[in-house]
KEBAKOL-158037 format. One line per 2 residues: number of its first residue (from 1); their letters; for each residue x, y, z of N, C-alpha, C. Coordinates in Angstrom, 2 decimals, decimal comma, always signed. Example, Ala and Ser with C-alpha at 12.3 -4.5 7.8 and 13.67 -1.06 7.14 Angstrom:
BEGIN
1) AS) +13,19:-5,69:+7,80:+12,30:-4,50:+7,80:+13,20:-3,30:+7,80 ~ +12,85:-2,25:+7,08:+13,67:-1,06:+7,14:+12,90:+0,03:+7,87
This chain:
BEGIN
1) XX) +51,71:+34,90:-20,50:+50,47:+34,70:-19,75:+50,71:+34,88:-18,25 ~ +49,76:+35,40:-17,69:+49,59:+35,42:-16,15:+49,77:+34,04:-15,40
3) XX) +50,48:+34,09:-13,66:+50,33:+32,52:-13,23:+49,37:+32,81:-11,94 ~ +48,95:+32,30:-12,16:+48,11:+32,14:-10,49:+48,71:+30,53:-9,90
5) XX) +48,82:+31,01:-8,81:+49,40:+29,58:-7,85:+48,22:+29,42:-6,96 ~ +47,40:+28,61:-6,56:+46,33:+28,04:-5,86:+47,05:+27,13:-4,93
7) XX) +47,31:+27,58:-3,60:+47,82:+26,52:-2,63:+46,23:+25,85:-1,62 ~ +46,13:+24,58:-2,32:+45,37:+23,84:-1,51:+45,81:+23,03:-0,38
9) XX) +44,55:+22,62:+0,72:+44,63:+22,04:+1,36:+44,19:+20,53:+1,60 ~ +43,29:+20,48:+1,00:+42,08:+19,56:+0,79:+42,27:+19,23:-0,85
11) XX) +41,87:+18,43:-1,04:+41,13:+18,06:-2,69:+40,44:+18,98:-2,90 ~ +39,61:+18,59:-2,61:+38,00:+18,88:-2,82:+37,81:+20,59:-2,73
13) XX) +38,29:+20,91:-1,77:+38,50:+22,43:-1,55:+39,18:+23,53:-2,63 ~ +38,59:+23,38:-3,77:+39,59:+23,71:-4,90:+38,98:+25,22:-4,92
15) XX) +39,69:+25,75:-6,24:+39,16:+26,96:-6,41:+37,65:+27,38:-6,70 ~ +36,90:+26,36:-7,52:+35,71:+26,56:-7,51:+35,16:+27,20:-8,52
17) XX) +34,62:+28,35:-8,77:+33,94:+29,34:-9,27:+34,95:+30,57:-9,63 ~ +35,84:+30,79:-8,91:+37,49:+31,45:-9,31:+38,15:+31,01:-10,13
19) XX) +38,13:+29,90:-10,54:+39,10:+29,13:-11,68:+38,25:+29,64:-13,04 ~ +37,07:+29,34:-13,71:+36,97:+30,11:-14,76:+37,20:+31,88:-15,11
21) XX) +36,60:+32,53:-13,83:+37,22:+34,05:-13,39:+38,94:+34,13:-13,83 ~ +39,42:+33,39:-13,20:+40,91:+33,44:-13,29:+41,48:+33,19:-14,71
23) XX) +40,88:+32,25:-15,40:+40,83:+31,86:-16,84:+40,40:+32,99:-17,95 ~ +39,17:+33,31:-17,64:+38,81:+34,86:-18,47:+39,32:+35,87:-18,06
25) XX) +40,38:+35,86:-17,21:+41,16:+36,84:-17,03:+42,94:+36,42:-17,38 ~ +42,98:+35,93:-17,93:+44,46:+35,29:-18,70:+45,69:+34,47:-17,95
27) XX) +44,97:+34,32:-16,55:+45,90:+33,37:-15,90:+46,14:+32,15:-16,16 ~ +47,08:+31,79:-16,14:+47,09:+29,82:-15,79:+47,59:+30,03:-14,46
29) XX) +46,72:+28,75:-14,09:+46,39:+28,37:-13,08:+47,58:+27,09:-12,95 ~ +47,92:+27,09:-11,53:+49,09:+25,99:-11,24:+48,28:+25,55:-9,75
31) XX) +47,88:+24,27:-9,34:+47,84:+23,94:-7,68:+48,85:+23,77:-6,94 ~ +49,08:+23,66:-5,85:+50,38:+23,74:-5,37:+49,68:+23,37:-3,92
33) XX) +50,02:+21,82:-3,63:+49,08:+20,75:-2,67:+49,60:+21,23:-1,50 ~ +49,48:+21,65:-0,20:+50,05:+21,87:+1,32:+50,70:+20,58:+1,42
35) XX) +51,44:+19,98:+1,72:+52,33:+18,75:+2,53:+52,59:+18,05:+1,85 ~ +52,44:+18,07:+0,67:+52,38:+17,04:-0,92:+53,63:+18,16:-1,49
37) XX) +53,49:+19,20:-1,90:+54,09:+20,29:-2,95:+55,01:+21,00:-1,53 ~ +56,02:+21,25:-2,29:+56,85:+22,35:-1,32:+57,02:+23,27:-1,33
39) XX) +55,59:+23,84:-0,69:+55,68:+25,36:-0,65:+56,43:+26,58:-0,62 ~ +57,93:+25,62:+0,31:+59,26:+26,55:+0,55:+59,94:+26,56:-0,50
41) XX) +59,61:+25,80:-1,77:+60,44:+26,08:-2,62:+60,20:+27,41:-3,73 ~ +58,84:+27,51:-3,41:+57,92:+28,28:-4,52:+58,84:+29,93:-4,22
43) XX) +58,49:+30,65:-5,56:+59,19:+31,93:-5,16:+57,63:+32,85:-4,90 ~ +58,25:+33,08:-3,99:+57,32:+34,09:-3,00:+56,50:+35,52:-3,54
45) XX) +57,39:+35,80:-4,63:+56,97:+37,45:-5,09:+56,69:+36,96:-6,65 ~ +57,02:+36,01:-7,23:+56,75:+35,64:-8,70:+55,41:+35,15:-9,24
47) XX) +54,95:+34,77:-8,55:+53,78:+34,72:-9,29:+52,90:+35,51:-9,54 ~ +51,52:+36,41:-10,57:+51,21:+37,45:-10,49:+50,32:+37,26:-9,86
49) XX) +49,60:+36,11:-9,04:+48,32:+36,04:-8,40:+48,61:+34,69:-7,41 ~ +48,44:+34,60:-6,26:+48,43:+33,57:-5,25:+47,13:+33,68:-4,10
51) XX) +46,93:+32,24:-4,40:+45,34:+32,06:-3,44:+45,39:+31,07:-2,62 ~ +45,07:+31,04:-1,60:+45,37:+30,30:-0,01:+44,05:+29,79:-0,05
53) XX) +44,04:+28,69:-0,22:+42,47:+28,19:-0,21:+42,25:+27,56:+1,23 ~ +40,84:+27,22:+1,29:+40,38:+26,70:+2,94:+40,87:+25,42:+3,22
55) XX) +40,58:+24,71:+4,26:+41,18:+23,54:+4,74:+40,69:+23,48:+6,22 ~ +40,54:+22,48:+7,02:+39,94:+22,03:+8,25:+41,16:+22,13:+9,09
57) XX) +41,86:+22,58:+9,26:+42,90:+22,91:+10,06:+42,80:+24,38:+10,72 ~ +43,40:+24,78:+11,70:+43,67:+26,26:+12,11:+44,78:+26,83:+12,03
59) XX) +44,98:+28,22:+11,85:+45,99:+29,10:+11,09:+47,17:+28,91:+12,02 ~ +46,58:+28,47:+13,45:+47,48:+28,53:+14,58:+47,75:+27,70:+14,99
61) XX) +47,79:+26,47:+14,16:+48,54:+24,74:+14,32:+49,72:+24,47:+13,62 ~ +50,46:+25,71:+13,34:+51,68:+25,22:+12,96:+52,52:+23,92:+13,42
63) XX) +52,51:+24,34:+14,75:+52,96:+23,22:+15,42:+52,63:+21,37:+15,05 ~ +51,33:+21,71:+14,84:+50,80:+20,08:+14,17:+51,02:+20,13:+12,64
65) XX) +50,55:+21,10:+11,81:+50,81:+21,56:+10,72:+52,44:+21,84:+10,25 ~ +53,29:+21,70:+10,45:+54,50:+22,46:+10,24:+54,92:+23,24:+8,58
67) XX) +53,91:+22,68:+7,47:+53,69:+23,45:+6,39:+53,02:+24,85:+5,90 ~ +52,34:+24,81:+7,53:+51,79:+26,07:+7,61:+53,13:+27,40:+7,79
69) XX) +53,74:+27,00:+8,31:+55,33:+28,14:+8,30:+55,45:+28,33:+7,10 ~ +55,75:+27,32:+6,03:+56,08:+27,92:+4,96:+55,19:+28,85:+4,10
71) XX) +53,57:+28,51:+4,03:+52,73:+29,55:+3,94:+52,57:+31,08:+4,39 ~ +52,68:+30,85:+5,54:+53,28:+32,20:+6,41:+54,11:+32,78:+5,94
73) XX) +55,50:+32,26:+5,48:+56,48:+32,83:+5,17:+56,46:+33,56:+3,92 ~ +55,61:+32,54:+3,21:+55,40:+32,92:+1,61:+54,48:+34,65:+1,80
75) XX) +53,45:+34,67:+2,27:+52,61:+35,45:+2,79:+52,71:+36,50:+3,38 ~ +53,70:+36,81:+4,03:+54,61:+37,39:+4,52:+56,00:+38,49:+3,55
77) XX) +56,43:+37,64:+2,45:+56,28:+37,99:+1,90:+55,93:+38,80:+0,79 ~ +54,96:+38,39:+0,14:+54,28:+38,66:-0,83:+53,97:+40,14:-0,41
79) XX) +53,42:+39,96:+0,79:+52,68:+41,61:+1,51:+53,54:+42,63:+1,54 ~ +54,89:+42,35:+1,89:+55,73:+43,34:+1,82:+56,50:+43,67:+0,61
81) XX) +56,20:+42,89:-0,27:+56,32:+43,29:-1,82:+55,11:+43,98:-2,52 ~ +54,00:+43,97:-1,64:+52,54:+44,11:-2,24:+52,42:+43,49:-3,63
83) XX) +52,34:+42,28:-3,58:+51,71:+41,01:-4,58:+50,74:+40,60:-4,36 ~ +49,11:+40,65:-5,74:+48,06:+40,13:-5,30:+48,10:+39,10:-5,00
85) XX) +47,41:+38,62:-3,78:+46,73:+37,97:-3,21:+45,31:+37,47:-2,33 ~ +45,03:+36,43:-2,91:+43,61:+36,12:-2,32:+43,86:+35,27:-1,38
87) XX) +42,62:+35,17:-0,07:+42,64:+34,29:+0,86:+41,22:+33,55:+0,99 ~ +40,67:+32,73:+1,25:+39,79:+31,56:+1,27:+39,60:+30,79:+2,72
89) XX) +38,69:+31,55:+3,69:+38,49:+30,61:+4,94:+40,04:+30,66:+5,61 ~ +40,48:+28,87:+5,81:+41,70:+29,52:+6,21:+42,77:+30,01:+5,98
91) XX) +42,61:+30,05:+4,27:+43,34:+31,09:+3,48:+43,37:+32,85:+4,23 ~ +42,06:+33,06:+4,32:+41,91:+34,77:+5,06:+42,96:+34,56:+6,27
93) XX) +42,57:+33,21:+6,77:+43,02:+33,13:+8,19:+44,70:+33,20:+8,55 ~ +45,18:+33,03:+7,37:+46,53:+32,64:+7,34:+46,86:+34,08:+6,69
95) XX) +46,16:+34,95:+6,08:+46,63:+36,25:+5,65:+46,47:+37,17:+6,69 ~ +46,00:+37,16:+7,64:+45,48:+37,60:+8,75:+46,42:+37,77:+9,80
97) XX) +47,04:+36,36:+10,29:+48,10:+36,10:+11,01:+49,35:+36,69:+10,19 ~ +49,35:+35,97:+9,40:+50,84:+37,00:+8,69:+50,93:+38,41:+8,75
99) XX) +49,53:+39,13:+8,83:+49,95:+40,20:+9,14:+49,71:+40,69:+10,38 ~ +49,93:+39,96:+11,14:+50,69:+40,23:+12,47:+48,97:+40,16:+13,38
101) XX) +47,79:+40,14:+13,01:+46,34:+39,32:+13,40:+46,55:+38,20:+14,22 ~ +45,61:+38,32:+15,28:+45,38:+36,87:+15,91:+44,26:+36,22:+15,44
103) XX) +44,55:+34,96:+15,24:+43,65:+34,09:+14,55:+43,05:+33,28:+16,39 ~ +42,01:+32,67:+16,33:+41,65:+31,84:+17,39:+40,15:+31,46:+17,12
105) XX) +39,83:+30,04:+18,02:+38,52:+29,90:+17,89:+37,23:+30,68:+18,42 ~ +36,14:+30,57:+17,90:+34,88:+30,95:+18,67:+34,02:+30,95:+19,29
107) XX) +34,65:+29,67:+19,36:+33,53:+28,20:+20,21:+32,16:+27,70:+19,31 ~ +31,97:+28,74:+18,18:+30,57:+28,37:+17,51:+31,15:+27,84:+16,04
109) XX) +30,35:+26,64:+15,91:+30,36:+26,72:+14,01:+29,43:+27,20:+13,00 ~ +30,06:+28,34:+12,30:+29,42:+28,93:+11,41:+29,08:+28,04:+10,28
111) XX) +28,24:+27,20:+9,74:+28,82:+26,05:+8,78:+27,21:+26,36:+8,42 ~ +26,85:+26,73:+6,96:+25,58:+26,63:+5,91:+25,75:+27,93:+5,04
113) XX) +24,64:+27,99:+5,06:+24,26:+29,29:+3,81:+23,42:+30,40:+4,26 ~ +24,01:+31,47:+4,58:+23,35:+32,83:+4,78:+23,83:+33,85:+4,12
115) XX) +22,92:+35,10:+4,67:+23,65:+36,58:+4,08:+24,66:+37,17:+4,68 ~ +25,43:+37,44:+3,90:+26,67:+39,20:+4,54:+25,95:+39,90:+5,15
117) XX) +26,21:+41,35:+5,78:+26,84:+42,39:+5,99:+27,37:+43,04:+4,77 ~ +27,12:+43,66:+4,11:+28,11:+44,34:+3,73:+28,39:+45,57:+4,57
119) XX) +29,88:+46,28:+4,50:+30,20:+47,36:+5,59:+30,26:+48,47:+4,82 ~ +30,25:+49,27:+5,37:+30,50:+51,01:+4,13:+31,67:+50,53:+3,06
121) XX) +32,76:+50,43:+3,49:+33,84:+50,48:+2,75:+33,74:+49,62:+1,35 ~ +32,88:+48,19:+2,30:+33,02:+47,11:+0,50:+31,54:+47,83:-0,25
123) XX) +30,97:+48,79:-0,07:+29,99:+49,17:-0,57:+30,39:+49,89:-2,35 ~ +31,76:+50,13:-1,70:+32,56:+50,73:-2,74:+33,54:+49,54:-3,56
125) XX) +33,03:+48,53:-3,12:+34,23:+46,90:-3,53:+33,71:+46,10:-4,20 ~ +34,60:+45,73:-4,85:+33,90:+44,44:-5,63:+33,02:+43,24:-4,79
127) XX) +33,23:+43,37:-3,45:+32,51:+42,52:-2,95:+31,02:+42,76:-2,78 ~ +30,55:+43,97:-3,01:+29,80:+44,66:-2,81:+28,47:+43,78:-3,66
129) XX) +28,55:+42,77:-4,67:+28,37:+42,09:-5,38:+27,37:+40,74:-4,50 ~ +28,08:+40,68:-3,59:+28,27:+39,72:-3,02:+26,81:+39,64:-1,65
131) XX) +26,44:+41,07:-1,13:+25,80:+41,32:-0,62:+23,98:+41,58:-1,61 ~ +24,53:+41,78:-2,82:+22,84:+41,90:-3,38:+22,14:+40,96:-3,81
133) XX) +20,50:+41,47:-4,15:+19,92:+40,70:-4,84:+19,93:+39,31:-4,12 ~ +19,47:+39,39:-2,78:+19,25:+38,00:-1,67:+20,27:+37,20:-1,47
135) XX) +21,63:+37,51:-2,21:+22,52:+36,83:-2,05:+22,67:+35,82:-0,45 ~ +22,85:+34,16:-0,82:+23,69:+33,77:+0,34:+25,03:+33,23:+0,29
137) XX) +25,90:+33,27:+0,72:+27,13:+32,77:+0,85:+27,29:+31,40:+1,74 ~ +28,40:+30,88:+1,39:+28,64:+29,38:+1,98:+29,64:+30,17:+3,21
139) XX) +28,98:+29,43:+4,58:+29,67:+29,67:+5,48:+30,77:+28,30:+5,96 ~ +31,49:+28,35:+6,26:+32,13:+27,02:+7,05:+33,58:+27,19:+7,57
141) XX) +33,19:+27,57:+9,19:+34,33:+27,89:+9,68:+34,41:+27,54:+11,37 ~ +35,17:+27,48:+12,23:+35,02:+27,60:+13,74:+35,98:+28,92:+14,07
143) XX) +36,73:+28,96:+13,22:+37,61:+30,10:+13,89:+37,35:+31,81:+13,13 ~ +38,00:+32,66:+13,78:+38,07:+33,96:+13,57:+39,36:+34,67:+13,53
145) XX) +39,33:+35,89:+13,41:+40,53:+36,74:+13,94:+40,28:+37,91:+13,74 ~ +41,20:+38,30:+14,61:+41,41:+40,18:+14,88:+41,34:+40,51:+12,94
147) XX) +41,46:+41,86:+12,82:+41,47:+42,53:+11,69:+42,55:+43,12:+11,80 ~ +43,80:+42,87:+10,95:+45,01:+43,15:+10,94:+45,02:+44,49:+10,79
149) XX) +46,52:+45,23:+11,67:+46,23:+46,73:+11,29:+46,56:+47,44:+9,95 ~ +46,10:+48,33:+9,37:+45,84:+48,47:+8,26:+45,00:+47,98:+6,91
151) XX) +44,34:+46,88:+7,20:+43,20:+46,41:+6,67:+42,05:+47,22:+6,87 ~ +41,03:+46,98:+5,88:+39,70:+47,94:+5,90:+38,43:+46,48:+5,65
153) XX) +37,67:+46,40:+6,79:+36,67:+45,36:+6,78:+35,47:+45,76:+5,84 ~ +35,43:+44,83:+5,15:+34,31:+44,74:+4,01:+32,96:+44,42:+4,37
155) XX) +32,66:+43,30:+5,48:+31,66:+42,32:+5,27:+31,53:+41,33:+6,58 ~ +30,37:+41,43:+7,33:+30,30:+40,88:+8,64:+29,15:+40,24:+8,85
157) XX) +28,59:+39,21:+9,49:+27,74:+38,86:+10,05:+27,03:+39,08:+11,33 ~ +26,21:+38,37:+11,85:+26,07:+38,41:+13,49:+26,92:+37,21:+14,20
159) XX) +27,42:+36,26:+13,33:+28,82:+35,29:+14,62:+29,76:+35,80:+14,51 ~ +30,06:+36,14:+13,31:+31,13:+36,72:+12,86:+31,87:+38,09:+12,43
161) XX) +32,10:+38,90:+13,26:+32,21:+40,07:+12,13:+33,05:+40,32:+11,35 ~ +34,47:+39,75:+11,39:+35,20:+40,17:+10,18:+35,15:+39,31:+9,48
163) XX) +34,21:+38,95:+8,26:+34,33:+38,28:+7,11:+34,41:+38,12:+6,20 ~ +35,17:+39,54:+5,47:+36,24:+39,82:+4,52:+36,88:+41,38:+4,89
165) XX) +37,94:+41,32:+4,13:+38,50:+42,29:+4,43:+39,98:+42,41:+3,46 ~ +40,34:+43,75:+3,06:+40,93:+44,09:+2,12:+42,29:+44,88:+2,75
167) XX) +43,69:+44,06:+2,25:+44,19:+45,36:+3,06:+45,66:+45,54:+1,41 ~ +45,91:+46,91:+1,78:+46,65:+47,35:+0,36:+45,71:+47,49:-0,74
169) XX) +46,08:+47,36:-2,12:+44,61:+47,74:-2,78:+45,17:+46,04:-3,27 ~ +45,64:+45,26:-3,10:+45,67:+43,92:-3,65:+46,04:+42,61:-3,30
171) XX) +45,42:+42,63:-1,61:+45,14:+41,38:-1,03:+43,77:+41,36:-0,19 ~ +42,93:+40,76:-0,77:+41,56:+40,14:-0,65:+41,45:+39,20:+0,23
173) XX) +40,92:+39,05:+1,45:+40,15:+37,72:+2,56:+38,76:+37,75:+2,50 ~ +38,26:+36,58:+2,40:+37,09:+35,83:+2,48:+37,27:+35,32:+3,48
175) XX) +36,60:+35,33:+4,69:+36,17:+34,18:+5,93:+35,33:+33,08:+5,36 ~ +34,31:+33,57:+4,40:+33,21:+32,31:+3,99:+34,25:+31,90:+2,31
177) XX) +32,90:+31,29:+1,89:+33,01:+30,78:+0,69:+32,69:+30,95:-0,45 ~ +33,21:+32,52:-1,23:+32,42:+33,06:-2,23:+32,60:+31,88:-3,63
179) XX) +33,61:+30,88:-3,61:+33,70:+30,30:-4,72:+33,07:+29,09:-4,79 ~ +32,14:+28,59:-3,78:+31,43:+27,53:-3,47:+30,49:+27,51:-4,80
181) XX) +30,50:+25,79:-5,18:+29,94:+25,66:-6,31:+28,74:+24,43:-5,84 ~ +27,33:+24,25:-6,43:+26,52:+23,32:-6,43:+27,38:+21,88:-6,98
183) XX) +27,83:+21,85:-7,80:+28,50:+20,67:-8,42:+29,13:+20,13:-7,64 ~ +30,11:+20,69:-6,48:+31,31:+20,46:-6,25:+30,92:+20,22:-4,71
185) XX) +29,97:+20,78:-3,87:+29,67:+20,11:-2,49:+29,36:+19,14:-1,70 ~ +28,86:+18,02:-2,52:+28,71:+16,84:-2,51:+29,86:+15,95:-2,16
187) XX) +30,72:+16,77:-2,43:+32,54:+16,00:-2,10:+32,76:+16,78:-0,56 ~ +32,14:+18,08:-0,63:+32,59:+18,61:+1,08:+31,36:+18,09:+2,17
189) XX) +30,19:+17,67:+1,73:+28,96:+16,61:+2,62:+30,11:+15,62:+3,11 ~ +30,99:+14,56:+1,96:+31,49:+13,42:+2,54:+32,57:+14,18:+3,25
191) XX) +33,76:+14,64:+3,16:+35,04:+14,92:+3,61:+34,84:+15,89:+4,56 ~ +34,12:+16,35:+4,89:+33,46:+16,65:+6,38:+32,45:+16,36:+6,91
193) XX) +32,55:+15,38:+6,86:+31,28:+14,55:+7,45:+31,32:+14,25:+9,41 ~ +32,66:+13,84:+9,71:+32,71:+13,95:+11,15:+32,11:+15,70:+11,78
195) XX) +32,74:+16,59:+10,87:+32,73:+17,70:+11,43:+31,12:+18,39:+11,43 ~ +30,63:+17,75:+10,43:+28,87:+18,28:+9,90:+28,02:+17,31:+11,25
197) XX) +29,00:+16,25:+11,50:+27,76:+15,28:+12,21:+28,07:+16,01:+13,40 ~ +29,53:+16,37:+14,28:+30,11:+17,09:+15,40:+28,67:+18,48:+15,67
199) XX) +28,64:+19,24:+14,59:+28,04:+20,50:+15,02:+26,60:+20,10:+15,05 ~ +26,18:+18,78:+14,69:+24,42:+18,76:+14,47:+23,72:+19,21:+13,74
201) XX) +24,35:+19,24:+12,40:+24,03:+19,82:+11,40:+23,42:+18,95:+10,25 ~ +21,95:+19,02:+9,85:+21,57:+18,41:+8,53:+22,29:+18,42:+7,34
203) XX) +22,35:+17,28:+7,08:+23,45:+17,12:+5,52:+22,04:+17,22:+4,54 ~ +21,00:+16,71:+4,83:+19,63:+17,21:+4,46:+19,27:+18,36:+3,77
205) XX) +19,29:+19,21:+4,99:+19,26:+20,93:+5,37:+20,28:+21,26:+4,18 ~ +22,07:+21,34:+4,32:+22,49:+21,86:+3,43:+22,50:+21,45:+2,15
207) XX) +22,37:+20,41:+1,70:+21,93:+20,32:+0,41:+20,71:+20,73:+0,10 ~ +19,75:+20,86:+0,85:+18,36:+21,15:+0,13:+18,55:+23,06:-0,31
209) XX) +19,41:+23,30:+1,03:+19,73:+25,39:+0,76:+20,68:+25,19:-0,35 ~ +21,71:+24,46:-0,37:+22,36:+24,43:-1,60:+21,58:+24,58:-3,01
211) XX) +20,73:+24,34:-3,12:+19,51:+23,86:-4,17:+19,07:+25,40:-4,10 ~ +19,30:+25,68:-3,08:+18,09:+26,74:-3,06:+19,11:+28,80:-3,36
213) XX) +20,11:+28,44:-3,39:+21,47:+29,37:-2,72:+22,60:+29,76:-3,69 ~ +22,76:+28,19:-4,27:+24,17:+28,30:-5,10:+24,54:+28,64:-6,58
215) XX) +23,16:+29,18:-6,95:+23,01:+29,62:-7,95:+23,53:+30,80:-8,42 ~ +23,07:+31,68:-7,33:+22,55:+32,81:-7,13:+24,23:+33,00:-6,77
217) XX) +24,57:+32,56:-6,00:+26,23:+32,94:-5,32:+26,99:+32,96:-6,74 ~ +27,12:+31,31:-7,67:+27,57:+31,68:-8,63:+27,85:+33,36:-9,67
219) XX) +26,22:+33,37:-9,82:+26,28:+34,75:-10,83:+27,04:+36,12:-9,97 ~ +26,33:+35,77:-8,82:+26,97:+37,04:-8,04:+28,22:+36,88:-7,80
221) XX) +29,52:+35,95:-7,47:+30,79:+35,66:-7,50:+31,32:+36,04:-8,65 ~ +30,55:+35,35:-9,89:+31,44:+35,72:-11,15:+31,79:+37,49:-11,17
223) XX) +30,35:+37,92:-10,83:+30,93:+39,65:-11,11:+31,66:+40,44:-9,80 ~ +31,61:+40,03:-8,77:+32,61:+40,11:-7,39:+34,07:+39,84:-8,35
225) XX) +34,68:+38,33:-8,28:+35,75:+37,91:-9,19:+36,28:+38,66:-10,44 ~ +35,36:+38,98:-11,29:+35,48:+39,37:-12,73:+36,45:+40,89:-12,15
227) XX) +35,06:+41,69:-11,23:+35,70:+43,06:-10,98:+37,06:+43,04:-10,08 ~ +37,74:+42,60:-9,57:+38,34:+42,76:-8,56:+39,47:+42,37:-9,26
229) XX) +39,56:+41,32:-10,28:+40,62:+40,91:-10,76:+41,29:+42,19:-11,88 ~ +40,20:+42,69:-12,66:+40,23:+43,65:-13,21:+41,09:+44,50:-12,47
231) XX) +40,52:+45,08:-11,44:+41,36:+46,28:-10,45:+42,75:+45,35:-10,21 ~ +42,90:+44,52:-10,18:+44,30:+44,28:-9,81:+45,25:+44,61:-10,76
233) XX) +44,90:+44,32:-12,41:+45,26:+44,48:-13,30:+45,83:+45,94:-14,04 ~ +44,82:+46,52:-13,20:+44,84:+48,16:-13,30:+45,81:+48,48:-12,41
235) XX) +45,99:+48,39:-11,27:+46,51:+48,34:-10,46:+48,47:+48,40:-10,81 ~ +48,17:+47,11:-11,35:+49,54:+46,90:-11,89:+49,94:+47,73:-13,04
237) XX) +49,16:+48,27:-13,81:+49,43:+49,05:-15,05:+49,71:+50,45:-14,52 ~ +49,41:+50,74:-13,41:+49,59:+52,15:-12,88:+51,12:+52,09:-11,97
239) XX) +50,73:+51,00:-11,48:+52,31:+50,95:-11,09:+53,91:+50,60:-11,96 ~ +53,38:+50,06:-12,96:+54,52:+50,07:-14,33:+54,55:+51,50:-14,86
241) XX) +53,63:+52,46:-15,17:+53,42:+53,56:-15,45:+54,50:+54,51:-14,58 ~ +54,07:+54,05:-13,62:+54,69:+55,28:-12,43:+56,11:+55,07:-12,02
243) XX) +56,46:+53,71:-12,58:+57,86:+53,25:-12,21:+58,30:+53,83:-13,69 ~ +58,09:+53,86:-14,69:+58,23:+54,22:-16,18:+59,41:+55,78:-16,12
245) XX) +57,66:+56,28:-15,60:+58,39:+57,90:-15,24:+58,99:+58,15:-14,65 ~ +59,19:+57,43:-13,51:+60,61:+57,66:-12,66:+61,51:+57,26:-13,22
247) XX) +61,80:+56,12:-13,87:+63,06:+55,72:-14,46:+63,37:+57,24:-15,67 ~ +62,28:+57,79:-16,25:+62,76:+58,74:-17,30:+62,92:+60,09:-16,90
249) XX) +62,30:+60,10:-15,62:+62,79:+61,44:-14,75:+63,94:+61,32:-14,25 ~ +64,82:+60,40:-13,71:+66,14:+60,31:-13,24:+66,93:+60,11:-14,47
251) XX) +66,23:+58,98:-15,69:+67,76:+59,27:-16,61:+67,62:+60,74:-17,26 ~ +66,61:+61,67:-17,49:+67,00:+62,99:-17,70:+67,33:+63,77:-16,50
253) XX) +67,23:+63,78:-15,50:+68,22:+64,26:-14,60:+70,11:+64,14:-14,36 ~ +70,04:+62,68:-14,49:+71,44:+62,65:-14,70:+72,02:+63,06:-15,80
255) XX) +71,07:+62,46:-17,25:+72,30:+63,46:-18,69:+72,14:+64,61:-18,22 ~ +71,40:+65,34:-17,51:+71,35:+66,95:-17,38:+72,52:+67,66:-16,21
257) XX) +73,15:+66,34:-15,94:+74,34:+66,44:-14,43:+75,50:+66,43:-15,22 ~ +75,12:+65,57:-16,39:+76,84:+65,61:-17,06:+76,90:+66,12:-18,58
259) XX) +76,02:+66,97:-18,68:+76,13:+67,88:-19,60:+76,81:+69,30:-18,85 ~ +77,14:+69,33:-17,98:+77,28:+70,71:-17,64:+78,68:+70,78:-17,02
């Protein structure tokens, strides 16, 4: 069976709407807590799927954070092995910086439920999903970052413009919250509650758009998720393929060196 490793930050901040996706697609799923679990121990290139989920921290508090290095490192990693990976808020944010991106604040909080952008490129992406049929997405963020080089931006707003973005064919960032579930927000009302009361924001308001929003994100996530995981899968079958033939093009090259 497939492993997916889910490094959280938060409780509450779980996978969401990705965890059954991940399930109908043959993974088990493992959490792996930030400052609880030791990230430095985890092997970096072994797992077939790793997801950086969000958290109220910034990508660029290592310093207060010091578990954030080992994320980085892992991340870091992974990229230069090209191992899928997904990123989540400050999951993106931390895939971002690793690849060599500046992460920083914006001074604004993006925090409720609106529409994408979609950009030419994810028009052709599974995210592409994500933009139809009135879709809104869960926003909740203060920070941003550059678009790492070699990445191709999917999906932008008007605070925000890079708010997903794809780089290799198999690491995925989300700035927002495509896995945001109705069930499950009621736990992010309380556990950000300083930060909802900080921006002046109705806890009112987002539950009543929640009601009105998270439905709709669901169905449209599942087939965003469903497809993308798929392509990874493919992905990997083309690259076993292609490593196949090379291994059988060099061992008939060499019997053909010492036959003669």
């Amino acid at each position: 069976m497939k492993t997916a490793i889910a490094i959280r930050h938060v409780h509450f901040e779980d996978l969401g709407s990705l965890a059954p996706a991940l399930e109908r697609a043959g993974y088990q799923i493992r959490y792996a807590d930030s400052c609880v679990d030791d990230i430095a121990a985890l092997d970096p290139v072994a797992p077939d799927l790793v997801v950086v989920l969000g958290g109220p921290i910034g990508a660029y508090e290592d310093d207060l954070y010091p578990s954030l290095k080992d994320e980085l490192n892992m991340l870091e990693k992974r990229f230069s092995a090209n191992r899928p990976t997904i990123g989540i808020c400050l999951g993106a944010q931390l895939m971002a910086r690793a690849l060599g991106a500046r992460v920083y604040p914006t001074g604004l909080k993006e925090i409720g439920w609106g529409q994408i952008t979609v950009q030419p490129a994810g028009s052709d992406s599974a995210i592409r999903h994500l933009g139809q049929d009135n879709t809104a997405v869960l926003h909740w963020h203060g920070d941003t970052f550059d678009l790492p080089a070699g990445a191709t931006l999917l999906a932008s707003t008007e605070i925000c413009r890079n708010q997903a973005f794809v780089w290799s064919d198999n690491a995925l960032a989300f700035q927002f919250h495509p896995e945001a579930t109705a069930s499950r927000l009621e736990q992010w009302f309380i556990g950000h509650a300083c930060e909802i009361a900080g921006a002046k924001i109705s806890v009112a308001a987002l539950r009543a758009d929640t009601a009105r929003y998270a439905a709709r994100l669901e169905i449209q996530a599942r087939k965003c998720f469903d497809e993308w995981l798929t392509s990874i899968d493919n992905c990997s079958a083309q690259t076993v393929a292609r490593s196949s033939a090379e291994t059988q093009t060099s061992g008939t090259q060499i019997g053909g060196g010492g036959g003669n």
